[in-house]
C-alpha atoms as an extended CHARMM CRD file, in Angstrom:
* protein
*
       111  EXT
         1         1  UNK       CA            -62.5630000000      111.0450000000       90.8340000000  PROA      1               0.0000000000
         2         2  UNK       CA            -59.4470000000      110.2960000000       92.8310000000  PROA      2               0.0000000000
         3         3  UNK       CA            -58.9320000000      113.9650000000       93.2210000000  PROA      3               0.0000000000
         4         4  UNK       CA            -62.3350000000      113.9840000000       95.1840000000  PROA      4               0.0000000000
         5         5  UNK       CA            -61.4980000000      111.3580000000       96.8520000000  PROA      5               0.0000000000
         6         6  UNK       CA            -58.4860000000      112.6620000000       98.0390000000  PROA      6               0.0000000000
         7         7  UNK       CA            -59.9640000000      115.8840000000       99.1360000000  PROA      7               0.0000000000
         8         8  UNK       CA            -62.6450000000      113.7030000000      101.0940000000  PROA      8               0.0000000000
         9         9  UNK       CA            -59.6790000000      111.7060000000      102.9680000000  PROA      9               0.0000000000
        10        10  UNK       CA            -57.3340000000      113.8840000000      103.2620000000  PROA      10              0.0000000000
        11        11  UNK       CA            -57.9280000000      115.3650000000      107.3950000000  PROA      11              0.0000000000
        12        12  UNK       CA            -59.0480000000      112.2310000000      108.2210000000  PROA      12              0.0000000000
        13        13  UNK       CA            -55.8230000000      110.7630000000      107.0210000000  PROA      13              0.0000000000
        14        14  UNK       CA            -53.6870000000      113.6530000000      108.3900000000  PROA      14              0.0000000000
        15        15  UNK       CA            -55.2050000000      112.4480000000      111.9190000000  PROA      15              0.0000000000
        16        16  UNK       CA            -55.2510000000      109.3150000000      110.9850000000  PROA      16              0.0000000000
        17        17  UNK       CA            -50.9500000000      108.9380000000      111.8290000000  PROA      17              0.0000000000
        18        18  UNK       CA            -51.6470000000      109.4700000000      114.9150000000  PROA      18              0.0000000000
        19        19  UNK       CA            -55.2580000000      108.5780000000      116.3260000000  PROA      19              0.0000000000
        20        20  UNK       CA            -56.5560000000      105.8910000000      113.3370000000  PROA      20              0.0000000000
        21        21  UNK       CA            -59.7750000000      106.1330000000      111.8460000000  PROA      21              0.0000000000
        22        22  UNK       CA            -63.1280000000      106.9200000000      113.5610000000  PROA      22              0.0000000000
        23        23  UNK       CA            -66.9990000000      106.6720000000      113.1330000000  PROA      23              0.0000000000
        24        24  UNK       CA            -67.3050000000      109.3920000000      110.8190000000  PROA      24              0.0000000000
        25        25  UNK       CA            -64.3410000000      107.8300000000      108.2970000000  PROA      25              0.0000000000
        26        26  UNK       CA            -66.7500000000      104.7340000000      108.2850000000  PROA      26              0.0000000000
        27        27  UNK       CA            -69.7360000000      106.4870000000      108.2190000000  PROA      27              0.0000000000
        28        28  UNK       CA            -68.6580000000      108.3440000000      104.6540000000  PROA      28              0.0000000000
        29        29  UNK       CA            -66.9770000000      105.8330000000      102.9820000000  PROA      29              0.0000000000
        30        30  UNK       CA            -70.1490000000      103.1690000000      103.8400000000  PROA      30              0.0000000000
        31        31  UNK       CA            -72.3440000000      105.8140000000      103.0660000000  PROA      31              0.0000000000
        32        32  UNK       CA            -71.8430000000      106.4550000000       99.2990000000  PROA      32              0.0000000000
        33        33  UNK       CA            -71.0220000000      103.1400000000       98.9330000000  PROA      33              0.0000000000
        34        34  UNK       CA            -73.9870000000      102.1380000000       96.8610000000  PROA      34              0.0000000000
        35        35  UNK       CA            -73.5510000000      105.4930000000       94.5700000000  PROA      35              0.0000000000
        36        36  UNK       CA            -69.5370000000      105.3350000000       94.1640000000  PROA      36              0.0000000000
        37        37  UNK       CA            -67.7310000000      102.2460000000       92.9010000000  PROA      37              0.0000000000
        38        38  UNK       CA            -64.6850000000      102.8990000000       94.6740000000  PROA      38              0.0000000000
        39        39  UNK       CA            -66.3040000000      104.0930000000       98.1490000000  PROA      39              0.0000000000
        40        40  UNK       CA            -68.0230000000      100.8320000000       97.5840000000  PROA      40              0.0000000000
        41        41  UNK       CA            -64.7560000000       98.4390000000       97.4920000000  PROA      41              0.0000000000
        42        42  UNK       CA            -63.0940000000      100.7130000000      100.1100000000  PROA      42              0.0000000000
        43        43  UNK       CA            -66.0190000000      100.2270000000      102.3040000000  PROA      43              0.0000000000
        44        44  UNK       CA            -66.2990000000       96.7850000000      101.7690000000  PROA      44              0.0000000000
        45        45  UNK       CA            -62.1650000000       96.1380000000      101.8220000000  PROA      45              0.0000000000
        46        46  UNK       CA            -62.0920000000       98.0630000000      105.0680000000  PROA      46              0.0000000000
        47        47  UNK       CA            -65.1400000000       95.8730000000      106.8080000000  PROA      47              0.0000000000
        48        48  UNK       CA            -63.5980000000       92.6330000000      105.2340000000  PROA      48              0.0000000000
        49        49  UNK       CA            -60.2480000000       93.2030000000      106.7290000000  PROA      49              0.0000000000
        50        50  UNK       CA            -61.5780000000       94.5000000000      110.4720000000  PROA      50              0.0000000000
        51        51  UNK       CA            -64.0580000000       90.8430000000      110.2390000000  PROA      51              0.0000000000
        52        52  UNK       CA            -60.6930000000       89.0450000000      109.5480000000  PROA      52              0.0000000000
        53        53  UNK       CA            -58.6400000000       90.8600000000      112.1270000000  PROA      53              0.0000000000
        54        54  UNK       CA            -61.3560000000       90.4740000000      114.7220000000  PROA      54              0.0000000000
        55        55  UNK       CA            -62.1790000000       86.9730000000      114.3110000000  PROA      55              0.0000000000
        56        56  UNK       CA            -58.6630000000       85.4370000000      114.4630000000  PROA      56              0.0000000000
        57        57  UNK       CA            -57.7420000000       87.6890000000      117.4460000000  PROA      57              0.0000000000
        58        58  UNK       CA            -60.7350000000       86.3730000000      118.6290000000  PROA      58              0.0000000000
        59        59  UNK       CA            -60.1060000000       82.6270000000      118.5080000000  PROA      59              0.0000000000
        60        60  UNK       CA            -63.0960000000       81.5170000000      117.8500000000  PROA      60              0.0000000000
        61        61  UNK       CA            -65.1900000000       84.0610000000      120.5700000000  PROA      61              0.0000000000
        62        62  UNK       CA            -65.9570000000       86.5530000000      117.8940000000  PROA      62              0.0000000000
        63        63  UNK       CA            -68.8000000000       89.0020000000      119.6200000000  PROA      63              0.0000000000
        64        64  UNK       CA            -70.6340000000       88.8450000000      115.8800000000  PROA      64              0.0000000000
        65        65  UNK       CA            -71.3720000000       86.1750000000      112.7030000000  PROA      65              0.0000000000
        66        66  UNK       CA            -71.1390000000       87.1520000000      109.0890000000  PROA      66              0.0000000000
        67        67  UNK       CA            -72.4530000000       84.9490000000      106.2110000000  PROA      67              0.0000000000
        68        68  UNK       CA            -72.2950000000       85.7430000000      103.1640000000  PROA      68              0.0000000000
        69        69  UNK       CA            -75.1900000000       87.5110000000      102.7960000000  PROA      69              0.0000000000
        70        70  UNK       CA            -74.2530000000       89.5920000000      105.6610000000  PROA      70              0.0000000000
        71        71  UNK       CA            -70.9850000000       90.7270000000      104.4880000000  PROA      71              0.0000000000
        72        72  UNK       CA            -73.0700000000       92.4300000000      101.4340000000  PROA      72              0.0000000000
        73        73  UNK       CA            -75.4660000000       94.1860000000      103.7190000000  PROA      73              0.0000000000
        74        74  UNK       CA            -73.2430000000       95.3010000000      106.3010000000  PROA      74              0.0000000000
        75        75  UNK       CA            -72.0040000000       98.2240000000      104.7910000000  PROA      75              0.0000000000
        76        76  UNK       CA            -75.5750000000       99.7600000000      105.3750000000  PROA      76              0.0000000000
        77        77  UNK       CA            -76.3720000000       98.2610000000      108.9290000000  PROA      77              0.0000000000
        78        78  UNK       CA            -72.9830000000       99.8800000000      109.5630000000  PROA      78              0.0000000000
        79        79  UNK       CA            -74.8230000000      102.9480000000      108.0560000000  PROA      79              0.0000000000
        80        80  UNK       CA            -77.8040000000      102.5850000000      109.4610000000  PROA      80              0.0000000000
        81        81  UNK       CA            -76.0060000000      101.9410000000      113.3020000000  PROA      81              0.0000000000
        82        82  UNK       CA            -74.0250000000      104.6650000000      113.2070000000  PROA      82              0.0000000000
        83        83  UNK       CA            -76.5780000000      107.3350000000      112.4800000000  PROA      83              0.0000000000
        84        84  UNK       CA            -78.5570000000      105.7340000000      115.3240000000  PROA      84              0.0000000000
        85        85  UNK       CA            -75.5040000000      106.0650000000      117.5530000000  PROA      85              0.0000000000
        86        86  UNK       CA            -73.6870000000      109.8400000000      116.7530000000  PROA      86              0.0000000000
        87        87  UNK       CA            -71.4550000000      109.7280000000      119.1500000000  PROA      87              0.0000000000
        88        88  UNK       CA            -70.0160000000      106.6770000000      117.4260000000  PROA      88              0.0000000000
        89        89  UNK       CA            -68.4330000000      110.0800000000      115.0280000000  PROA      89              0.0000000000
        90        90  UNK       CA            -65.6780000000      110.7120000000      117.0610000000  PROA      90              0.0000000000
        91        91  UNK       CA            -64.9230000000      106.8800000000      118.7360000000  PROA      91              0.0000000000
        92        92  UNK       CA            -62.6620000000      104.6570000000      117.1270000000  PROA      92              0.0000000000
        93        93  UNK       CA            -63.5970000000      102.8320000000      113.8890000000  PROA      93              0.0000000000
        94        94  UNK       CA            -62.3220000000       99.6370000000      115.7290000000  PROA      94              0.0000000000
        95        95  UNK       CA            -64.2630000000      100.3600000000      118.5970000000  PROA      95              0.0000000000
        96        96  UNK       CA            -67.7870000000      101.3350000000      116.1770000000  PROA      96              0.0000000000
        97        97  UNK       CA            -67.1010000000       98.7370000000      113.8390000000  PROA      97              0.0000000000
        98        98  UNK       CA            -67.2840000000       96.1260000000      117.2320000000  PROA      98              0.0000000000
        99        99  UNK       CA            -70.4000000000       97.2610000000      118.5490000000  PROA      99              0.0000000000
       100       100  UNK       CA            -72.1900000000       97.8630000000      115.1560000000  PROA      100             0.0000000000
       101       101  UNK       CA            -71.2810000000       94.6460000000      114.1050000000  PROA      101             0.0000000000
       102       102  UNK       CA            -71.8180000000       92.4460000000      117.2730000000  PROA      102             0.0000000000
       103       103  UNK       CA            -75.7660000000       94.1630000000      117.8830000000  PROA      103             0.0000000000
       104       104  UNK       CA            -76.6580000000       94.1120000000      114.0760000000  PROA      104             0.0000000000
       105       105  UNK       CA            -75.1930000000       90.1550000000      113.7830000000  PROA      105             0.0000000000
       106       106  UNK       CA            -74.9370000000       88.7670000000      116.9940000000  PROA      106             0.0000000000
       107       107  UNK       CA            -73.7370000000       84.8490000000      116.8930000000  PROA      107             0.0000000000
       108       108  UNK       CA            -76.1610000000       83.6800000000      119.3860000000  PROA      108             0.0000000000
       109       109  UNK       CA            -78.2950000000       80.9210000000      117.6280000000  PROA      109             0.0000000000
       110       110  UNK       CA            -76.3050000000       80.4300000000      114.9540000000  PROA      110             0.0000000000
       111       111  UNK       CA            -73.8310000000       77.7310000000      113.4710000000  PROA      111             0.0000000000
């Protein structure tokens, strides 16, 4: 197992040193997520720590709202949005992550 999953990281790492992660990074690790345990925590570690990031850089003005329940499905709206959007592939996770996030659970109405 960590073999494959080397294999499956290991140009997007290479690029990675220089450029960070994009779409397509997301897009596989969310992907499997419900199929491999470890894409599953990696997907979910890497979503957790962006929503962290984004909200205290934020200060309060985060562009999208996470409850609970949202944080388990968002793996597959993140899924779901990308495929809608491929030229998400080659932009910036960051950048994909933001809009994904911000149409799929938009803060507007909420508390």
């Amino acid at each position: 197992m960590s073999v494959w999953l080397g294999l499956f990281f290991c140009v997007p790492a290479q690029a990675s040193e220089l450029h960070g992660k994009n779409g397509s990074v997301i897009l596989r690790m969310c992907k499997s997520a419900d199929k491999v345990k470890t894409l599953s925590v990696m997907c979910h570690s890497y979503l957790d720590g962006y929503i962290d990031a984004a909200h205290h850089y934020s200060k309060g003005k985060a562009a999208f709202c996470l409850d609970a329940r949202d944080r388990n499905v968002a793996p597959g709206a993140l899924v779901e949005w990308i495929d809608a959007h491929p030229e998400s592939l080659t932009q910036p996770a960051a950048e994909v992550m933001q809009k994904a996030l911000a149409e799929r659970f938009p803060c507007k109405g909420r508390k």
